[in-house]
C-alpha positions as CSV (number, residue, x, y, z in Angstrom):
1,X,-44.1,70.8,-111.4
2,X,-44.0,74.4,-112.2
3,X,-44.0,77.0,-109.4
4,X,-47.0,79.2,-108.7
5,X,-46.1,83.0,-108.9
6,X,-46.5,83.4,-105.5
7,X,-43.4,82.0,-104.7
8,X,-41.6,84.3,-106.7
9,X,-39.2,81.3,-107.8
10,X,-38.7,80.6,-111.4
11,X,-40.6,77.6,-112.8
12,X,-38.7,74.2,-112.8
13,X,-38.7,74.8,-116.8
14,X,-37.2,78.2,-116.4
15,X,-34.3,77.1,-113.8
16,X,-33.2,74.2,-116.3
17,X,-33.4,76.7,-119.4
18,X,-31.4,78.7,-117.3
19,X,-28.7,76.5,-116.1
20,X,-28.5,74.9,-119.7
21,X,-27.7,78.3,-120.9
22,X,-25.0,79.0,-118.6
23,X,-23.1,75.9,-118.7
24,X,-24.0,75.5,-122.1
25,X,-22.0,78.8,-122.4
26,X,-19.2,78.1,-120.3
27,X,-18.3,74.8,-120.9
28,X,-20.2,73.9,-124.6
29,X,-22.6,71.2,-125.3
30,X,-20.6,68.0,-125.1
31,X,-18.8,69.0,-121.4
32,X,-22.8,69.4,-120.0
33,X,-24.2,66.3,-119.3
34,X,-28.5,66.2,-118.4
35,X,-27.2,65.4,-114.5
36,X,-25.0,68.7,-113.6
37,X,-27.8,70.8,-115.6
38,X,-30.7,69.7,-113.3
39,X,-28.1,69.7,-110.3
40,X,-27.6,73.4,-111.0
41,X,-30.9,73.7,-111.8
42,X,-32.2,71.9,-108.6
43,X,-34.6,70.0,-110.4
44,X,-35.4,66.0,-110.8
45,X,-33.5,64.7,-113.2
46,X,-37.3,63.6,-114.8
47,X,-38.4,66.9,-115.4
48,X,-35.9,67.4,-118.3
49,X,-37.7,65.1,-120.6
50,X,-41.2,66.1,-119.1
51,X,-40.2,69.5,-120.8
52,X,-38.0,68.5,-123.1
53,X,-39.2,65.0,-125.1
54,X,-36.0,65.2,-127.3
55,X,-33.4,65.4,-124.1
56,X,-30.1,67.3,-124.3
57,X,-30.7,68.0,-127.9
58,X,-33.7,69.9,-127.7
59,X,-33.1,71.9,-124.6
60,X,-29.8,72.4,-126.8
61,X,-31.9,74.2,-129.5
62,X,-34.6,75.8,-127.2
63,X,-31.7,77.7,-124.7
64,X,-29.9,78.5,-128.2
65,X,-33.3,80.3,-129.7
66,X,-34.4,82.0,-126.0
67,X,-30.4,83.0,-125.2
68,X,-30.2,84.2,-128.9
69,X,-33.5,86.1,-128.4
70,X,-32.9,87.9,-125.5
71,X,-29.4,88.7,-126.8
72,X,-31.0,90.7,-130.2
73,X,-33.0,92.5,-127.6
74,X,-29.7,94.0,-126.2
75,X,-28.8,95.3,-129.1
76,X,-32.2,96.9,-130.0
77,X,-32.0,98.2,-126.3
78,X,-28.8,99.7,-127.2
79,X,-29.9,101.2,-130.5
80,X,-32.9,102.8,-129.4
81,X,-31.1,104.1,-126.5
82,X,-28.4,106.3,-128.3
83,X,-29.1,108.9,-129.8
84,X,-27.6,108.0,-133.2
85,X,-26.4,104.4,-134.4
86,X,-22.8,105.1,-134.3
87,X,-23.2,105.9,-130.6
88,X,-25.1,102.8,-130.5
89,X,-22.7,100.3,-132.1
90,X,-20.4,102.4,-129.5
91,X,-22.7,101.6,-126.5
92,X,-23.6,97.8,-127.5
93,X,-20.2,96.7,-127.8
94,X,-19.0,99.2,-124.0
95,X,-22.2,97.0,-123.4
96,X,-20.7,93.6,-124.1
97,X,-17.0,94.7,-122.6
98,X,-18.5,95.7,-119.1
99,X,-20.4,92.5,-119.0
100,X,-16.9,90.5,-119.7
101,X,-15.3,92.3,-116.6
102,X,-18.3,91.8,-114.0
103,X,-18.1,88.0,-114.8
104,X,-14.5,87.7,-114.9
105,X,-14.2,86.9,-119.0
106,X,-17.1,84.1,-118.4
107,X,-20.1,85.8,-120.5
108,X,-19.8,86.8,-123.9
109,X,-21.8,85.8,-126.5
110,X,-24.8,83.5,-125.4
111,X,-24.5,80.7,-128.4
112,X,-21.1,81.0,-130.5
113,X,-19.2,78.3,-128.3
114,X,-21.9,76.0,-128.6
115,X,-22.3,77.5,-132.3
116,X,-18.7,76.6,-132.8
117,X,-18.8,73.2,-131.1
118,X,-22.0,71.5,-133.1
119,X,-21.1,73.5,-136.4
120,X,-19.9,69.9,-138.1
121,X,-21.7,67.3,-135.9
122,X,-24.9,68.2,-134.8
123,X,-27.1,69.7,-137.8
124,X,-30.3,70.1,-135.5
125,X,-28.1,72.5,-133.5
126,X,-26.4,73.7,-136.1
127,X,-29.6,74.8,-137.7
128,X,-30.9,76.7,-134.3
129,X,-27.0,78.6,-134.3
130,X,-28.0,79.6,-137.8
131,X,-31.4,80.6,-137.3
132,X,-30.3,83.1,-134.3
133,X,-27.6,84.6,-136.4
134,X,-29.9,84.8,-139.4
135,X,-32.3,86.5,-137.0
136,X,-29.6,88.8,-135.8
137,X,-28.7,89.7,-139.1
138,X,-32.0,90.7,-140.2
139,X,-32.6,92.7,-137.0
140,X,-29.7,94.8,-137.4
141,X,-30.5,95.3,-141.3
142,X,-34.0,97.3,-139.8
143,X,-32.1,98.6,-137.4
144,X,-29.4,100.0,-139.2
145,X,-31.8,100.9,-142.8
146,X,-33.9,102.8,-140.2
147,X,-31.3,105.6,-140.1
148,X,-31.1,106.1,-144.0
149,X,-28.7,103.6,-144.2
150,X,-29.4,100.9,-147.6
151,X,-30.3,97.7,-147.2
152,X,-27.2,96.1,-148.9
153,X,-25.0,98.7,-146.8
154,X,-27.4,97.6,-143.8
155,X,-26.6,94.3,-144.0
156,X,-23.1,93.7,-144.6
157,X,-22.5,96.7,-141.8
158,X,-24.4,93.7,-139.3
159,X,-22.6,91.0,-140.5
160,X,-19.1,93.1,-140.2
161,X,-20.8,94.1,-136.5
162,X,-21.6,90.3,-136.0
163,X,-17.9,89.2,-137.1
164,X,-16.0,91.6,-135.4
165,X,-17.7,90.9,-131.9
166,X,-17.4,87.3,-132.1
167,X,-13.9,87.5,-132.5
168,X,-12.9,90.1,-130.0
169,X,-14.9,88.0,-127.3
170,X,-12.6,85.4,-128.4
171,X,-9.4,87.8,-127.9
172,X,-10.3,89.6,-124.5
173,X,-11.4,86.5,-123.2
174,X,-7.6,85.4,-123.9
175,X,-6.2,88.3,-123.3
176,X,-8.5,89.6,-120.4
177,X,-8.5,92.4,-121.5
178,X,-11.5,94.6,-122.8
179,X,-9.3,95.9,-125.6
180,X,-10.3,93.9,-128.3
181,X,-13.5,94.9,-128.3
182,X,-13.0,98.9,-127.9
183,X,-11.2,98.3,-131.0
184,X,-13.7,96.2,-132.7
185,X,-16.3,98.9,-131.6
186,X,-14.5,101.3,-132.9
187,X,-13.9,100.3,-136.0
188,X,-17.9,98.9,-136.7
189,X,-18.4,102.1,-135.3
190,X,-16.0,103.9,-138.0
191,X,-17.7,101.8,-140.9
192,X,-21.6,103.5,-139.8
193,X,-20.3,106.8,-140.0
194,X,-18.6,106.4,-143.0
195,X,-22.3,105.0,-144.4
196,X,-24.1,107.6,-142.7
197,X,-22.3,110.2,-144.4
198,X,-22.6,109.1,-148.2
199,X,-25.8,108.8,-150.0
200,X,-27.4,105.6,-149.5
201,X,-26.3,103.5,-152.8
202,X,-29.3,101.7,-155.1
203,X,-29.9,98.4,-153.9
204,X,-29.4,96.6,-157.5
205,X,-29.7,93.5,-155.8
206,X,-33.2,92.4,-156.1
């Protein structure tokens, strides 16, 4: 069921992962239905639950975890990449804004509509949202303690990161308009500076 690598096509699992993500994206998880994903997918309709025992629900979770995975790896991309984490929080979030415009405000963050959406009604889903953003949060803790910064400091400077993105892809998608998240950049952006230039406070959390 799977293509051989010589055809240079991605595997029947792959293109439904793949559609799932998109549409999951775009439209949320209750306007997908199993038929327009393997329809985009061009798959038979039995290969989802060849791959996926549990149906919608689990290809839910699994696009959640791989979308939410590959997304962190932007962001360590753009970390390592700069040549100091404020011009890194600067280049992840020019990142995200150039992304909105070559898709027409379609693409912003991989999980939060679906996040959003299941938040109250599906706790299986609701647990693979969490997971991602727990995961996000603790890669941009190392990311950000890596530079001196403390680990308290670390992490609320990710969570503030996490918040303000989530809601300027909410605003420029309404607004089509990239501004929302220059600002939001800016100001997560302002906030590591600010850290970078005081000594790192004792973590008297533990």
């Amino acid at each position: 069921m799977n293509a051989g690598p010589a055809t240079g096509r991605p595997s029947t699992k792959e293109r439904i992962m793949s559609a799932g993500a998109e549409l999951f994206r775009r439209q949320g998880y209750t306007g997908t239905g199993l038929k327009q994903i393997v329809a985009e997918a061009d798959a038979p309709f039995g290969s989802v639950y060849h791959f996926f025992p549990g149906g919608k629900e689990q290809l839910g979770a699994e696009v959640v975890r791989t979308s939410g995975a590959a997304y962190g790896r932007l962001f360590t991309a753009a970390m390592d990449g700069a040549p100091d984490p404020v011009t890194g929080v600067r280049d992840f979030f020019a990142g995200a804004g150039r992304t909105l415009v070559e898709t027409d405000y379609a693409d912003a963050c991989p999980i939060a509509t679906l996040a959003l959406e299941v938040a109250s009604t599906n706790e299986p889903l609701r647990h693979a949202t969490a997971d991602v953003f727990t995961g996000w949060i603790t890669l941009g803790t190392a990311a950000f303690t890596k530079t001196g910064i403390g680990e308290r400091e670390a992490r609320e400077l990710t969570i503030a990161l996490l918040s303000a993105l989530e809601g300027a892809f909410v605003l420029s998608r309404a607004l089509r308009s990239t501004e929302p998240l220059e600002v939001a950049g800016e100001s997560v952006a302002a906030r590591a500076s600010a850290l970078l230039a005081s000594p790192a406070a004792p973590d008297t959390t533990a």
